[in-house]
C-alpha positions in Angstrom: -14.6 10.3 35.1 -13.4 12.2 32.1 -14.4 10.5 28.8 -11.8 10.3 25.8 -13.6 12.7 24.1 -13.6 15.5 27.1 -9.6 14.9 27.5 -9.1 15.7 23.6 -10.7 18.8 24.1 -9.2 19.8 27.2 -6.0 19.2 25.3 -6.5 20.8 22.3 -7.1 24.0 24.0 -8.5 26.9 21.4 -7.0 24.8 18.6 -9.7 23.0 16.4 -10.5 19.5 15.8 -9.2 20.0 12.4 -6.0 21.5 13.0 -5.4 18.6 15.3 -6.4 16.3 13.0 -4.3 17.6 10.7 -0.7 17.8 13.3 -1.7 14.2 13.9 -1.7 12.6 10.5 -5.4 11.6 10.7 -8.8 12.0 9.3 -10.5 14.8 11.1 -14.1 13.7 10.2 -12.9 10.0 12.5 -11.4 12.4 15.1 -14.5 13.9 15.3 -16.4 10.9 15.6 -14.6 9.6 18.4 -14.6 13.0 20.2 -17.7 13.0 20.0 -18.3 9.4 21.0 -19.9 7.7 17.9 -17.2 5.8 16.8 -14.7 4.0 19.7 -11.0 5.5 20.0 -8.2 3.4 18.9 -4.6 3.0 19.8 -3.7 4.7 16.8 -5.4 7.4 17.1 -4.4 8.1 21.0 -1.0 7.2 20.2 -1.3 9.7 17.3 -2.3 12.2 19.7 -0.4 12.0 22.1 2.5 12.3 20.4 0.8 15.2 18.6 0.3 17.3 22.4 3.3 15.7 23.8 1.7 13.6 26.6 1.1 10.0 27.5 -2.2 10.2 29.0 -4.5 9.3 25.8 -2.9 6.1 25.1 -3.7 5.2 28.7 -7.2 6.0 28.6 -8.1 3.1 25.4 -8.7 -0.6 26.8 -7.9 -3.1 24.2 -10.9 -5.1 23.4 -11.2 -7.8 21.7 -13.5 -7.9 18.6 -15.1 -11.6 17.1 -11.4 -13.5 17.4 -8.5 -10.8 17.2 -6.4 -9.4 20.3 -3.8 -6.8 20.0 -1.6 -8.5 22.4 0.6 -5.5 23.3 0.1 -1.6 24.8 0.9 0.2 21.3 -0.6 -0.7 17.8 2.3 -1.8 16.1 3.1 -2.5 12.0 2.6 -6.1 12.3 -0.7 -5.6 14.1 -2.7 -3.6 11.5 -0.8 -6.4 9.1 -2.5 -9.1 10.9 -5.7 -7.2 11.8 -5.9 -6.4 8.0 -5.7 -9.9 6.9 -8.0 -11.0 9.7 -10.3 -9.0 8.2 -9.5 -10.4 4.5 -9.7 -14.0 5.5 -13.4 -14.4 5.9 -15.5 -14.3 3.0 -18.8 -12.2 4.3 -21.8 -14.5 4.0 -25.3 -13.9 5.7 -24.3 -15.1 8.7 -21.3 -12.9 9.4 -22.3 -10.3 7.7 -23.1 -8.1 10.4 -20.0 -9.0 12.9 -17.5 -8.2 9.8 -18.9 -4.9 9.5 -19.1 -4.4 13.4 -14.6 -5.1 13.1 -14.2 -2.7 10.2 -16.0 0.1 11.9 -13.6 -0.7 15.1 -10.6 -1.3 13.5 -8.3 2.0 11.9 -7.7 1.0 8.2 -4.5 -0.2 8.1 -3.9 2.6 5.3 -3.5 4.9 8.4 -0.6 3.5 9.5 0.8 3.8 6.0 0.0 7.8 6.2 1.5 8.5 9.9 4.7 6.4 9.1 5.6 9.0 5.9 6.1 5.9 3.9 6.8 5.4 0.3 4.1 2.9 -0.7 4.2 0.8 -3.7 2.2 -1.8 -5.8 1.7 -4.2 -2.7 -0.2 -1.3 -0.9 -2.5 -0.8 -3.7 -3.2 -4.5 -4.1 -4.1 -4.5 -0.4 -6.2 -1.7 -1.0 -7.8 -3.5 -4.1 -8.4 -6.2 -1.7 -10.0 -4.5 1.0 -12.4 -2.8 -1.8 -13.7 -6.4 -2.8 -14.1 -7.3 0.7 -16.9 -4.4 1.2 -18.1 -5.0 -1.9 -18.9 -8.7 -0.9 -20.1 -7.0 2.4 -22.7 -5.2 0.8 -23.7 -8.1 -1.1 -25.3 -9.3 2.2 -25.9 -5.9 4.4 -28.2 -2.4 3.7 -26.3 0.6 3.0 -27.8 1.8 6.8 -25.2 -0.9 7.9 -21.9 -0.6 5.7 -22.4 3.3 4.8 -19.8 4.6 7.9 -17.5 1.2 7.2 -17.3 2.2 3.3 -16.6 5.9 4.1 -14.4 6.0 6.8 -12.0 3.2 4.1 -11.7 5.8 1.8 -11.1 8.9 3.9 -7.8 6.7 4.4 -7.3 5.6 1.3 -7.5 8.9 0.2 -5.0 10.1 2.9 -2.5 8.1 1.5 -2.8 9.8 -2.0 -2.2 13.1 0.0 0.4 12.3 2.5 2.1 9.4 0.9 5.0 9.3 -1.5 4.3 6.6 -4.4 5.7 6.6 -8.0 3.7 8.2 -11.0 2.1 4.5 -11.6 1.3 3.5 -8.0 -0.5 6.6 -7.6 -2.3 6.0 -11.0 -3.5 2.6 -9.7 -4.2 4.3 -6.3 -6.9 6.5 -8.2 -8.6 3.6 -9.5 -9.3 2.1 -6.7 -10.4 5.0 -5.1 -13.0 5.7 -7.7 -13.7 2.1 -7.3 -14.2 3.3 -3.5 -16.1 6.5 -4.4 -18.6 4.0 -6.5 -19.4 1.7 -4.0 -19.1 4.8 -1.1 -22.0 6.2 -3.6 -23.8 3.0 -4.0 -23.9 2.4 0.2 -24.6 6.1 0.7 -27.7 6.1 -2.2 -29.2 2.7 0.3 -28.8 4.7 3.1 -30.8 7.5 2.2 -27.9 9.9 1.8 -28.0 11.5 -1.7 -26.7 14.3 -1.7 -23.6 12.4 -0.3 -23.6 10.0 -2.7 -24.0 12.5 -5.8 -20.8 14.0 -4.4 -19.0 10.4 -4.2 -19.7 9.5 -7.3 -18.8 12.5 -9.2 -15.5 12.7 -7.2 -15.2 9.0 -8.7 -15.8 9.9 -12.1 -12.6 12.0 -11.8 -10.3 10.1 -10.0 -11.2 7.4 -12.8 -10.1 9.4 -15.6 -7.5 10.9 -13.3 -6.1 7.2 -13.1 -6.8 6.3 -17.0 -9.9 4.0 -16.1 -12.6 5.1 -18.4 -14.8 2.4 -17.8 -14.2 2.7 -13.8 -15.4 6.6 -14.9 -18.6 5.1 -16.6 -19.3 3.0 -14.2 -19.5 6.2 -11.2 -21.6 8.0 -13.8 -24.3 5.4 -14.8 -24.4 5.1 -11.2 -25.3 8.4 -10.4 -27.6 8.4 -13.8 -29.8 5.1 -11.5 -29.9 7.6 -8.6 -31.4 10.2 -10.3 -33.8 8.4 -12.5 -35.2 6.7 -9.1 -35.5 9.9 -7.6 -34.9 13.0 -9.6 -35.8 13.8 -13.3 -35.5 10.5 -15.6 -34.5 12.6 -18.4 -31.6 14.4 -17.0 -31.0 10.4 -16.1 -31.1 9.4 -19.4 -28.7 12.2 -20.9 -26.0 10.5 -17.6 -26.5 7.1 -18.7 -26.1 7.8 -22.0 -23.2 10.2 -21.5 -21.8 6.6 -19.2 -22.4 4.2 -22.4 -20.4 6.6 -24.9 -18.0 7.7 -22.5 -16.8 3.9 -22.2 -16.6 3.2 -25.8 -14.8 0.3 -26.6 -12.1 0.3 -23.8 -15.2 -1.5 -22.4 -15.7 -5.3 -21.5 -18.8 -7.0 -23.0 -19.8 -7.0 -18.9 -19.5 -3.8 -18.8 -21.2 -2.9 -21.6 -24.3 -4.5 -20.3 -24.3 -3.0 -16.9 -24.1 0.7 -18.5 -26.6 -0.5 -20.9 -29.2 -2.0 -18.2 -29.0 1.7 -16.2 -29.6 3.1 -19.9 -32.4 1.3 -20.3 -33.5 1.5 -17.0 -33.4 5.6 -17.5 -35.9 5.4 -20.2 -38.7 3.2 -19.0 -38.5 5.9 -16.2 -38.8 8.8 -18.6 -41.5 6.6 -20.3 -39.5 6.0 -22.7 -40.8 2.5 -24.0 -39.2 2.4 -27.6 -35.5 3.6 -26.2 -36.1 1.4 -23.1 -36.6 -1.6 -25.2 -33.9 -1.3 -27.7 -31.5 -0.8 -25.2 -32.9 -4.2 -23.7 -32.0 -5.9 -26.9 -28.5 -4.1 -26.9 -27.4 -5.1 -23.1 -28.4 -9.0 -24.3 -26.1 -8.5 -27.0 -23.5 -7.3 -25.0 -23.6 -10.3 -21.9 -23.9 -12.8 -24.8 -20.6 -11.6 -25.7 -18.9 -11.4 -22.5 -15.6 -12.6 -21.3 -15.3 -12.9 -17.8 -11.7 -12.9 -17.5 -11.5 -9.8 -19.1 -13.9 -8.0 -16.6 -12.6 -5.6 -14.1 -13.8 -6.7 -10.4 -17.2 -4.6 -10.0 -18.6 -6.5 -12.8 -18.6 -9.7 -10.6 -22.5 -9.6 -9.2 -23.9 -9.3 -13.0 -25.1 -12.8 -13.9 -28.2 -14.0 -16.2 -30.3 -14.0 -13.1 -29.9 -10.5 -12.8 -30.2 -9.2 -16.4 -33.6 -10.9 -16.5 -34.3 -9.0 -13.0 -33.5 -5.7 -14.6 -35.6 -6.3 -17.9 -38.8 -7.9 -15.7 -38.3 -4.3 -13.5 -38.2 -2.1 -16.9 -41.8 -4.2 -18.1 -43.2 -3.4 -14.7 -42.4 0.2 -14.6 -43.6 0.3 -18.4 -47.0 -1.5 -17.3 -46.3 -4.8 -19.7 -47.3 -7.1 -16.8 -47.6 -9.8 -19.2 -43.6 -9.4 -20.2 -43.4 -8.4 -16.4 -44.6 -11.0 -14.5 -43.2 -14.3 -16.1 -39.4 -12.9 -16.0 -39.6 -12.0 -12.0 -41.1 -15.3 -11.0 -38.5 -17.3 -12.4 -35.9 -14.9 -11.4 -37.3 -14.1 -7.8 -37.6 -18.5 -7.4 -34.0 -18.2 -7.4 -32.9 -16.0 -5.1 -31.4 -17.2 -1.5 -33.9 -15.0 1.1 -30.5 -14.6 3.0 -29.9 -11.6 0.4 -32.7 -9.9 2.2 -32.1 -6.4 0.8 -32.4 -7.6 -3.2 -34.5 -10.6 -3.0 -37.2 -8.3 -1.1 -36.5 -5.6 -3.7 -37.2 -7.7 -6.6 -40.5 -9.1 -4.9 -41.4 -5.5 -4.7 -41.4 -5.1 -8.7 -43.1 -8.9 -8.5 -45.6 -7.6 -7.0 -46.4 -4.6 -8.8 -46.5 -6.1 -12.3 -48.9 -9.2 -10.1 -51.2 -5.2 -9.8 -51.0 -4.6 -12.8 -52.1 -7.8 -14.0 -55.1 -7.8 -11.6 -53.8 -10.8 -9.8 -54.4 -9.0 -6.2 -54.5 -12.1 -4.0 -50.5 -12.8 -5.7 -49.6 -9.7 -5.6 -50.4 -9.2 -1.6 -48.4 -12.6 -0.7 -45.5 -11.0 -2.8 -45.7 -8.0 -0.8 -45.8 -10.0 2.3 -43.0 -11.7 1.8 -40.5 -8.3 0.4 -42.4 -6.7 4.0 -40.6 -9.8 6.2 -37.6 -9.4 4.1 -37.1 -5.6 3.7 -37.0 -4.9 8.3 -33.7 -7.0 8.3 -32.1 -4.9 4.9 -31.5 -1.8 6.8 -32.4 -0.4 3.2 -33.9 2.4 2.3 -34.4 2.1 -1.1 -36.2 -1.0 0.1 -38.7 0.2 2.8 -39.5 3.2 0.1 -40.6 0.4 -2.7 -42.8 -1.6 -0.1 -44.2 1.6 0.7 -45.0 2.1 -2.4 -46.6 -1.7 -2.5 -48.7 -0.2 0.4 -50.1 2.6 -1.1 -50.7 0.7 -4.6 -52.5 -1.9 -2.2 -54.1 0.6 -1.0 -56.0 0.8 -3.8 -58.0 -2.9 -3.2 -59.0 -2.0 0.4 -62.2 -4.1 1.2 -60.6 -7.3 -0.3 -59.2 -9.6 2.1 -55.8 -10.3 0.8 -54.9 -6.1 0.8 -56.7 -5.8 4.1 -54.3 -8.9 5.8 -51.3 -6.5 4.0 -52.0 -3.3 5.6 -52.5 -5.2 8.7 -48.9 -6.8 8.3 -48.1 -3.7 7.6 -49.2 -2.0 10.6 -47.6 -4.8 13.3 -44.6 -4.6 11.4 -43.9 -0.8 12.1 -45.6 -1.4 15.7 -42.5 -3.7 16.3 -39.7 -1.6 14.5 -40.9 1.3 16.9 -40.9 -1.0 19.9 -37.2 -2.7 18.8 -36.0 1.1 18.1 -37.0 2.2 21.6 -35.7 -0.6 23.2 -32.3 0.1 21.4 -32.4 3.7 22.6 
């Protein structure tokens, strides 16, 4: 039997993916996708297509299937079923347990910003506040998921966001507020990506967010892409070319700044410098970012700001100690901080352990420090993180360092089963 995919390219002839893509009003990078059969094909897209080779026989070929607790109840995707699909998919706040079935409907379901596209519309301020909407969503979604899990959902929202700043008509303002939020899109796109692995992708996204930020007047939104990219590459290029970023981000946002976001820059500043070995810098820039939360007024903060709390400036500061080997600064900060956080947030709470137990190292407290590791070990094979599996690797081969004692021996042996299984649980999957 032919397969979607097969019939696309039986139809499209000589002509390329793209070009079709392009006749039908959609995202050629999703066409591919489904043609290739990663991602499921939609109503939309058939219909799309269809009408794009003037036949019937795509729309034919695509079941409805019902996802978690939404039905398309008729042949065709119509207007009011992305509208209800959309707020389906805004109604549930993600949370630990539903974390993974949220993300499994926005990977299935066409981003109602499609529709917006293919129907020529003029959009206005209620599409952007959608939009806005939807951005919060995944950010909440990432809150609980790795970036191995949300980096396609994230991406394939702002391939149609961003086809609505190409193919959509929209007022000088309503395009404005459509390039914030897609340089909030690009940020969180770079975020997910970075998780993932992918960093030359996520270099690319958050540079392309720096623009549209100052493309839509949002210079702290431009700040915010920048010190992002300034995290990346003190984590894994060089730290001072990551310092010169994050101090380009802290200038750049200047006083159109909130006191939040102030000490977010700040904390990737500082951050920068304990990774260049910058101790001095690194702890000045400490003192600054509690200035700055002291300050803060959370009404006046734009929405990416939301995740900073107390909890997780004392995080960052324990982290900069550890990495500037002051266990005795280090260790106190990340036990009260690590106490506090729910295990259902497996990807930070086993990243935080990770520093935990590093600064334990450092303070010679082995038999601590291996329990710690134990625990980010359990915590990091459900983040689907891998920023995380790199830092307990990195507990693994500074454990490595105590072989013969009993506590690092019980590690490596943890170790060992754990990777046993994830082989096992990958072949099974395959």
């Amino acid at each position: 039997m032919e397969t979607f995919g097969e019939a696309v390219r039986r139809l499209s002839g000589s002509e390329s993916l793209r070009s079709v893509a392009r006749r039908a009003h959609l995202d050629a990078a999703h066409l591919s996708r489904i043609v290739r059969g990663i991602r499921p094909p939609t109503h939309l897209y058939a219909s799309a297509l269809d009408e794009a080779f003037g036949t019937d026989e795509l729309v034919a070929m695509v079941r409805q299937r019902p996802v978690g607790e939404w039905t398309v109840d008729s042949e065709h995707w119509r207007h009011r079923d992305f509208e209800a699909l959309a707020a389906m998919l805004l109604a549930e706040t993600p949370t630990a347990d539903n974390a993974l079935r949220l993300a499994h409907e926005w990977l299935i379901a066409d981003p109602p910003q499609v529709y917006e596209v293919r129907a020529g519309r003029r959009i206005g301020n209620s599409t952007v506040e959608h939009v806005i909407e939807r951005v919060q969503q995944l950010r909440l979604l990432d809150d609980h998921l790795g970036g191995m899990s949300t980096y396609e959902v994230v991406t394939a929202e702002l391939a149609a966001t961003a086809g609505i700043l190409r193919e959509a008509s929209y007022t000088e303002v309503v395009g404005r507020r459509l390039l914030v939020a897609i340089a909030e899109l690009c940020q969180l796109a770079g975020w997910v990506a970075s998780d993932a692995g992918h960093y030359a992708d996520a270099q690319r996204l958050y540079l392309a967010g720096v623009r549209a930020a100052h493309a839509g007047g949002d210079t702290p939104g431009a700040a915010n892409n920048l010190s992002s990219l300034s995290y990346q590459v003190a984590n894994i290029g060089d730290p001072r070319e990551a310092v010169m970023l994050a101090r380009s981000a802290v200038r750049g946002a200047g006083r159109s700044a909130t006191a939040t976001t102030r000490a977010l820059l700040l904390e990737r500043l500082s951050w920068a410098h304990a990774r260049a070995r910058e101790a001095g810098q690194a702890e000045r820039s400490l003192g600054a970012v509690d200035d700055a939360y002291s300050g803060r007024k959370p009404e006046d903060d734009p929405p990416w700001t939301y995740w900073l709390s107390c909890k997780e400036v004392e995080v960052m500061a324990g982290r900069v100690w550890t990495e500037l080997r002051r266990p005795l600064r280090a260790v106190p900060i990340l036990e009260r901080a690590t106490a506090g956080y729910d295990e259902n947030a497996a990807r930070e709470t086993s990243l935080y352990l990770t520093w935990l137990a590093e600064s334990l190292l450092q303070a010679g407290e082995v038999e601590r420090a291996a329990e710690a590791a134990s625990r980010a070990l359990r915590l990091s094979r459900h983040a689907g993180s891998v920023r995380a599996d790199g830092r307990v690797q990195t507990l693994r081969r500074l454990l490595g360092e105590y072989r013969g004692t009993p506590a690092a021996d019980d590690f490596e042996e943890e170790y060992h089963a754990a990777v046993k299984s994830n082989d096992r649980e990958s072949g099974a999957a395959g």
